[in-house]
N, C-alpha and C positions, 0 to 999 in steps of 0.2 A: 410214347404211344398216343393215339389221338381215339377219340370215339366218333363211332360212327353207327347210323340206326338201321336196324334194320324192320320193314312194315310189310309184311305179310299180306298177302289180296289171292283174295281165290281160296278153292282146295274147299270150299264150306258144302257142296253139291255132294261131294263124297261124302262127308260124314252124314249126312240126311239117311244116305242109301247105307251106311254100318248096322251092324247090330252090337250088340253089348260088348262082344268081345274081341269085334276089330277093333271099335272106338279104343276100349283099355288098350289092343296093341298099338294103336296107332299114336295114344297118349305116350307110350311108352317110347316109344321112337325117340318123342319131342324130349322126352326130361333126359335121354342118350346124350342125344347130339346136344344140350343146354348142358350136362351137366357135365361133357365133354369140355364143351367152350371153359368152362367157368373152372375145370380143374387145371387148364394150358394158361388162365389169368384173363380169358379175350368176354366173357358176358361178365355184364355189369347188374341187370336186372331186364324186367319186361314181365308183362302182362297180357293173355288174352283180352282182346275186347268186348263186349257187348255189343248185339247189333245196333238198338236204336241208341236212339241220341238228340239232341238237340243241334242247330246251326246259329250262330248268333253272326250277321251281317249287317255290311252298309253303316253308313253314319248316323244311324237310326238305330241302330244296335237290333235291327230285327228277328228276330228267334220265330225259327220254324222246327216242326220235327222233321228229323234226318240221322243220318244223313241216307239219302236215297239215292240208289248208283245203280248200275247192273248189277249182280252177285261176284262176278271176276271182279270188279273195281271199289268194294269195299276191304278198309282192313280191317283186318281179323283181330290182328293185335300186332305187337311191337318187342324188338330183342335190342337192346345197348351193348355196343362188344367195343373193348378195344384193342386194337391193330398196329399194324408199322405202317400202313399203307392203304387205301383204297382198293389195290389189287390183294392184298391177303386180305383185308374184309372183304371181297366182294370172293372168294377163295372158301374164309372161312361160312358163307351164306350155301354154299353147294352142298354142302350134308344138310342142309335142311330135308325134314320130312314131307313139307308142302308139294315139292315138285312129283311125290307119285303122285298127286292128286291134281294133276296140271294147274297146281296155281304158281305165286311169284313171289319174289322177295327182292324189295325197292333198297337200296342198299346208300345209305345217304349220309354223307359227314357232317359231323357236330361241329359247325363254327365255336370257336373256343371266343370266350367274352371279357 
């Protein structure tokens, strides 16, 4: 089996607009479908993210605060799963709970080293 990432973007506009007790359902959703993946052997780990952050660039190594996107184009956070294939990970990313919230899941293979 090979790994591959999955990076989360969007769906953050929803939670603004929750109250207490969607947010708990809608947490709930997430440790479902995770804790689905992880009992079938396909998550590995992952983490929500925090929004700000630092950028370190260029041959200067220059550090700004960021990262600054539109709200759809940051991640959120990130899932490790592994798969047989590109096509069942990008299979196993469709039960995510992001997509009621029109955001996305970038579905991307771990070069092995």
């Amino acid at each position: 089996m090979a790994n591959y990432l999955f990076l989360f973007r969007g769906g953050g506009e929803a939670m603004g607009r929750m109250s207490p007790a969607e947010m708990q359902q809608n947490m709930q959703k997430w440790r479902a479908w995770i804790d689905g993946l992880a009992q079938k052997g396909h998550a590995r780990g992952g983490e929500p993210l925090e929004q700000g952050g630092k950028v370190v660039s260029g041959r200067k190594k220059t550090v700004t605060d960021g990262p600054y996107a539109e709200a759809k184009d940051l991640v959120g956070g990130y899932l490790l799963v592994s798969a047989e294939s590109l096509e069942q990970a990008v299979e196993l990313s469709k039960g995510c709970p992001i997509f009621e919230h029109d955001g996305t899941v970038e579905v991307r293979t771990v070069r092995a080293m």
